[in-house]
Every structure is written in structure tokens, then in C-alpha cells.
N, CA and C atoms as an extended XYZ file, in Angstrom:
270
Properties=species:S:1:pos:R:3:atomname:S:1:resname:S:1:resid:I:1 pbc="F F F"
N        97.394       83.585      106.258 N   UNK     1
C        98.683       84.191      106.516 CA  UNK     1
C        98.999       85.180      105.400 C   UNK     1
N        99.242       86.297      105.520 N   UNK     2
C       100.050       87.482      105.122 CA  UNK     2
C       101.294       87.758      104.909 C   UNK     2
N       101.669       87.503      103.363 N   UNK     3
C       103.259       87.651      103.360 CA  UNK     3
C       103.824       89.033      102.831 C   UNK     3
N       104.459       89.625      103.176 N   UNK     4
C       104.591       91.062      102.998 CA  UNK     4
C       106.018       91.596      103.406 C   UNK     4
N       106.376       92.587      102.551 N   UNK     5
C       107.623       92.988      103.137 CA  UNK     5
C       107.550       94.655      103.631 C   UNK     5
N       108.036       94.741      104.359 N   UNK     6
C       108.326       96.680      104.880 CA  UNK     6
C       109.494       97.332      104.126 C   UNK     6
N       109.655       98.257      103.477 N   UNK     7
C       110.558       99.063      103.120 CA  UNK     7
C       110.786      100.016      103.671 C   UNK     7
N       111.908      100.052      104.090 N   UNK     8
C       112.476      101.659      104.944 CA  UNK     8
C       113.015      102.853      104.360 C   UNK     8
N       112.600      103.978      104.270 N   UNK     9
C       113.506      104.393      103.687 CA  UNK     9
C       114.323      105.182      104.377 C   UNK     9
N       115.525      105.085      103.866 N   UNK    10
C       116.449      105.560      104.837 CA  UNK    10
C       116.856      107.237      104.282 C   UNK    10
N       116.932      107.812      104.596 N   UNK    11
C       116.981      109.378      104.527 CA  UNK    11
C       119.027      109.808      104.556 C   UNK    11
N       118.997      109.786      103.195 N   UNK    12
C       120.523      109.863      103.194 CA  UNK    12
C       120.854      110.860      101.813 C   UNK    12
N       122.344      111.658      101.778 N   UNK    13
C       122.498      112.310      100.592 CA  UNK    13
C       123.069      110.866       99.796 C   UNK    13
N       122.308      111.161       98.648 N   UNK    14
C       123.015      110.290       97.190 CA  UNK    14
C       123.808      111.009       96.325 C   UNK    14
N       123.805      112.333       96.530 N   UNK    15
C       124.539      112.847       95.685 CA  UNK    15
C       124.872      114.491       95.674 C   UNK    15
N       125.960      114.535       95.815 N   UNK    16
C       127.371      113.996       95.716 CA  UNK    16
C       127.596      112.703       96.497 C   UNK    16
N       128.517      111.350       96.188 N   UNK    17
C       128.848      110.456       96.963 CA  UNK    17
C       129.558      110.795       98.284 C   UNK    17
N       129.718      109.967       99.125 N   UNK    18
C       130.331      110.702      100.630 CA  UNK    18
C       131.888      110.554      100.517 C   UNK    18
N       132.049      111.702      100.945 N   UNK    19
C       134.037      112.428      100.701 CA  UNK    19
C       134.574      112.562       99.545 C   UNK    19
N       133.328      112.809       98.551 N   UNK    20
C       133.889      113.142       97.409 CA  UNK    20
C       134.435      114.066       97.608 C   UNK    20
N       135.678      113.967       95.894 N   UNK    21
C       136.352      114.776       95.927 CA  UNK    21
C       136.530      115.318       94.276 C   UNK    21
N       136.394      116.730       94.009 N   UNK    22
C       136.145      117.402       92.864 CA  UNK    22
C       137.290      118.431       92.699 C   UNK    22
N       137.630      118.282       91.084 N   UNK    23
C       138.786      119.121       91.092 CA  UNK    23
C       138.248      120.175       89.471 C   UNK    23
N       138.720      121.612       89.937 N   UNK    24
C       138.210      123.052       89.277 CA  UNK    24
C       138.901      122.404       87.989 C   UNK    24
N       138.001      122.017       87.030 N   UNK    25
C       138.102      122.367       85.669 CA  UNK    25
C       138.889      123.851       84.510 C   UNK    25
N       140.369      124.215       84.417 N   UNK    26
C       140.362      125.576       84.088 CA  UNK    26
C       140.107      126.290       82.419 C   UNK    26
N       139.560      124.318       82.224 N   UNK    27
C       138.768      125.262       80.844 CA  UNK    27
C       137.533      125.312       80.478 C   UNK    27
N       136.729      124.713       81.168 N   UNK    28
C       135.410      124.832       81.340 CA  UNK    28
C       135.348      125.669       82.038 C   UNK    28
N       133.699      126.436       81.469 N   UNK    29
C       133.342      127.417       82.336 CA  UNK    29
C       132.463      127.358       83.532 C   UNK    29
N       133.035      128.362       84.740 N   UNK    30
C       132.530      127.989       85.557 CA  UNK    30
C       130.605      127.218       86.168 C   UNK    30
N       129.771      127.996       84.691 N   UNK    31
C       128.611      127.950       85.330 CA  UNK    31
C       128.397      125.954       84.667 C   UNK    31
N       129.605      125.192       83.954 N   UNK    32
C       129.723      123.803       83.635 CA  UNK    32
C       129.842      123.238       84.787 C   UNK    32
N       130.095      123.677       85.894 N   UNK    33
C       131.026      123.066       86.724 CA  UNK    33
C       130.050      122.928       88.012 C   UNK    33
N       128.748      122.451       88.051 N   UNK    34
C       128.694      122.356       89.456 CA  UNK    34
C       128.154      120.742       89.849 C   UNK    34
N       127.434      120.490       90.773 N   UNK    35
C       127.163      119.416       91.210 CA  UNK    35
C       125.335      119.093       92.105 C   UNK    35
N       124.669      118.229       91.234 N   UNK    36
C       123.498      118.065       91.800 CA  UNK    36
C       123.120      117.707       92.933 C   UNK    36
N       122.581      118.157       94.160 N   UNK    37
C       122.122      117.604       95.453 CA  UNK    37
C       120.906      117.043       95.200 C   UNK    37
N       121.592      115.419       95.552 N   UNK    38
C       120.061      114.717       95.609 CA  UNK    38
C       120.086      113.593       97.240 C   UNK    38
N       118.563      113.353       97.621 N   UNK    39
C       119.052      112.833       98.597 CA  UNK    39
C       117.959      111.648       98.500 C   UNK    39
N       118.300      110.572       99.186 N   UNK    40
C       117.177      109.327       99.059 CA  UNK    40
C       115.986      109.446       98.672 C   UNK    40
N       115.087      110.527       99.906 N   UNK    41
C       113.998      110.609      100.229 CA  UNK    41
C       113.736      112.091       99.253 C   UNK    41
N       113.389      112.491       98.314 N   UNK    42
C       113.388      113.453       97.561 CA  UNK    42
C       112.600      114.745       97.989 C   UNK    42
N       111.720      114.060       99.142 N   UNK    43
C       110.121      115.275       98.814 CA  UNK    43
C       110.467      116.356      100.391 C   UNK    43
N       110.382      117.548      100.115 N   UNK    44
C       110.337      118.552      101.103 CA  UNK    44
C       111.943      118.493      102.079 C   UNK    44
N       112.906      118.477      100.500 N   UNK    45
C       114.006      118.437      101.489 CA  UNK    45
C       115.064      120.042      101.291 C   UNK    45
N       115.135      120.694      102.322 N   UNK    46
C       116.369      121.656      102.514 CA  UNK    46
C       117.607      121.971      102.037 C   UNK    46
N       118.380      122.361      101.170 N   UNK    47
C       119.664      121.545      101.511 CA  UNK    47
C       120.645      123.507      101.669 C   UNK    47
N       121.425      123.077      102.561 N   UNK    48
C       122.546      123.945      102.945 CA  UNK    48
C       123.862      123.461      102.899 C   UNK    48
N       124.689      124.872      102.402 N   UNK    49
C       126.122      124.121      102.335 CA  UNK    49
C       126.780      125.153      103.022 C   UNK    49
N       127.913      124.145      103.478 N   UNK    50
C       128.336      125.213      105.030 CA  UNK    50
C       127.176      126.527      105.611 C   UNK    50
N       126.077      125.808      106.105 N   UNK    51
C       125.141      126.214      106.834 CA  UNK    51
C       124.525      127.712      106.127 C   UNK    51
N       124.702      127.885      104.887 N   UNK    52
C       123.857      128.417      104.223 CA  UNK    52
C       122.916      127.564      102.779 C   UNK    52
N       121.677      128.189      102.851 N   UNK    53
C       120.526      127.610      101.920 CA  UNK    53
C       120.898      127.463      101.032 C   UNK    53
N       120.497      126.723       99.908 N   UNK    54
C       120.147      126.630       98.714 CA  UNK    54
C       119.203      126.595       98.361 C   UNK    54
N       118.550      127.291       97.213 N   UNK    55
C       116.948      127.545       96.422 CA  UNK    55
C       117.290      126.370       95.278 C   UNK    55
N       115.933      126.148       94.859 N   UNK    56
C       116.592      125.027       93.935 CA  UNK    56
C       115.857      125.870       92.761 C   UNK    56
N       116.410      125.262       91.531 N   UNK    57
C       116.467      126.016       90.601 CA  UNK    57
C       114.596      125.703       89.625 C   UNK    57
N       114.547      126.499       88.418 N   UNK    58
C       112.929      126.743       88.038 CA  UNK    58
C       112.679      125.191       88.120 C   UNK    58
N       113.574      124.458       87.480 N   UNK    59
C       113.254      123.121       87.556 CA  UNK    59
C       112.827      121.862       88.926 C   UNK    59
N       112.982      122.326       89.982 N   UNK    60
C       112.916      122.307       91.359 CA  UNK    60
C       113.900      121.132       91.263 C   UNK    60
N       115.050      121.333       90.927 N   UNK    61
C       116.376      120.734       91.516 CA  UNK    61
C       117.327      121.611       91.735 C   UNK    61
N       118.315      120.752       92.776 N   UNK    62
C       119.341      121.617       93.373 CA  UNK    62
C       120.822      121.458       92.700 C   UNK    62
N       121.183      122.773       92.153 N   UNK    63
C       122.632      122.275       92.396 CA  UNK    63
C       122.969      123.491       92.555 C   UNK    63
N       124.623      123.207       92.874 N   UNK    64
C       125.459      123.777       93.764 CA  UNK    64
C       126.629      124.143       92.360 C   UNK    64
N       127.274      125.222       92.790 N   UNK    65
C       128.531      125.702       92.082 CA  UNK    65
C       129.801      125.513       92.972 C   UNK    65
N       130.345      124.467       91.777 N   UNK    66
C       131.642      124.135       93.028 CA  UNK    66
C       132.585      125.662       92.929 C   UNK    66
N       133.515      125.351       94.326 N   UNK    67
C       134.480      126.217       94.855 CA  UNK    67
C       135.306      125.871       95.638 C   UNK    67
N       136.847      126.283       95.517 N   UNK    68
C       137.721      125.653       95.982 CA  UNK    68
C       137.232      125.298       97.684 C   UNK    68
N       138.180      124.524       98.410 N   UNK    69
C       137.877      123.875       99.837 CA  UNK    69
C       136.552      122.554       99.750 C   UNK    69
N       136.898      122.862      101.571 N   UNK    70
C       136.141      121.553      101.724 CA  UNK    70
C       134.657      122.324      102.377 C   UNK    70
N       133.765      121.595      102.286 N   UNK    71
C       132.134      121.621      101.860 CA  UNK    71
C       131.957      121.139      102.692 C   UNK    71
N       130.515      121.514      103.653 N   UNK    72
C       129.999      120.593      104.571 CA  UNK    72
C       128.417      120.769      104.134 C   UNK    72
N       127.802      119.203      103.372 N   UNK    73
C       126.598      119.390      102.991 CA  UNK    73
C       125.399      118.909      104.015 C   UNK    73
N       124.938      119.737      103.931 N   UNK    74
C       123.673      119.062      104.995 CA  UNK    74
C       122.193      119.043      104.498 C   UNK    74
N       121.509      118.128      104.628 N   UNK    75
C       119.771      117.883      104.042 CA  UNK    75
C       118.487      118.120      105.123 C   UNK    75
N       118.079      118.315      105.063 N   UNK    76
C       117.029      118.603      106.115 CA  UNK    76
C       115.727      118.397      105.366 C   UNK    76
N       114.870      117.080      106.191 N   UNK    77
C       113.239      117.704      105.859 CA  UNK    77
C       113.023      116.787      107.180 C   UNK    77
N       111.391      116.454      106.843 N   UNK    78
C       110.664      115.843      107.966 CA  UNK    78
C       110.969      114.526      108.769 C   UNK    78
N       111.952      113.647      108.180 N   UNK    79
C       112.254      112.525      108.211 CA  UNK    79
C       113.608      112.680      109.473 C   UNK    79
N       114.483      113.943      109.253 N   UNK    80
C       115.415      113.838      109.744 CA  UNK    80
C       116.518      114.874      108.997 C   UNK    80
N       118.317      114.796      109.454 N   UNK    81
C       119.211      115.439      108.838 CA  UNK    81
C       120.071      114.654      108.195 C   UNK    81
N       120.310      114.566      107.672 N   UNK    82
C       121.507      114.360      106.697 CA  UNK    82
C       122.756      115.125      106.526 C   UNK    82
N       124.032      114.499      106.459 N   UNK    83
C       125.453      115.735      106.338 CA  UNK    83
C       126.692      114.697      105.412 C   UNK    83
N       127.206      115.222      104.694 N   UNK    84
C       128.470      114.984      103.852 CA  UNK    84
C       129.541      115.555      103.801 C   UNK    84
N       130.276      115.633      103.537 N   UNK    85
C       131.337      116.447      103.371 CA  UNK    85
C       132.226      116.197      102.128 C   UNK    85
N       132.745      117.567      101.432 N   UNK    86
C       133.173      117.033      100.252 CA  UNK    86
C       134.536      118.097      100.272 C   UNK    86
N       135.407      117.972       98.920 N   UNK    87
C       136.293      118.766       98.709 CA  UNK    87
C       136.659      119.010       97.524 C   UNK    87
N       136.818      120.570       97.139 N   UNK    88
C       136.706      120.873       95.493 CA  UNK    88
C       138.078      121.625       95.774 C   UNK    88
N       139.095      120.756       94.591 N   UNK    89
C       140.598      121.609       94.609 CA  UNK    89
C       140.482      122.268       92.960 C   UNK    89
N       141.324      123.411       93.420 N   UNK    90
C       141.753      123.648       91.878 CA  UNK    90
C       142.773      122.775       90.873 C   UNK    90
């Protein structure tokens, strides 16, 4: 007999948390101020905010520069989509 367990992984954003909510810093400077997209499943993933791309940076991570309103994040790779939504006030 064979005892064994399966791990799933589930394909979800980790970060930002879901409905976060972020508020504009007015003494920090803006390029202090943004927020890392990370998502469960790390490898060959997309990410767009309000349905435009993001490149990820030399380091091949993503982040984002917050801006006032609400955000609709979405992940994309082979596994499936992913979506969040967030909101950055001044």
C-alpha cells in the first residue's frame, strides 16, 4: 500500500489581498508608492490592470503604481484567470 498525498495548486492573486484598500501617501514619493503582483502559481503568468498589460520589471517581478480609484486586477497564464479588485484613495 501507497500512502501519498496530492497537492493542488490553486491559481489565485496573493497579492494585493482581495478588496484591498490603499490610500495615496502625500509625502512619499510617488515612484515609493506602488504594489507587488504576485499570484499562487508564479510561472508564465500575465497580469493586467483594468485590462491593460503589465511588463514586469529587469528583475522579472511585477509591480504596479498605485492611482487614485478602483482597480480591476486580473492574472492570466496556463492554469487559468484570476481577478481582484482593489481601491487606491487619496
Amino acid at each position: 500500500m501507497q500512502v501519498g498525498a496530492h497537492v493542488r495548486s490553486e491559481f489565485r492573486i496573493t497579492s494585493p489581498p482581495p478588496n484591498a484598500r490603499y490610500e495615496i501617501d502625500p509625502v512619499l514619493q510617488s515612484s515609493q508608492q506602488m504594489v507587488e503582483l504576485t499570484a499562487a502559481v508564479a510561472s508564465d503568468v500575465e497580469w493586467f490592470v483594468n485590462n491593460k498589460r503589465i511588463f514586469p520589471q529587469q528583475d522579472s517581478r511585477f509591480f504596479w503604481q498605485l492611482a487614485p480609484g478602483e482597480w480591476h486586477l486580473r492574472a492570466v497564464n496556463r492554469i487559468g484567470t484570476t481577478e481582484e479588485t482593489i481601491t487606491v484613495v487619496e
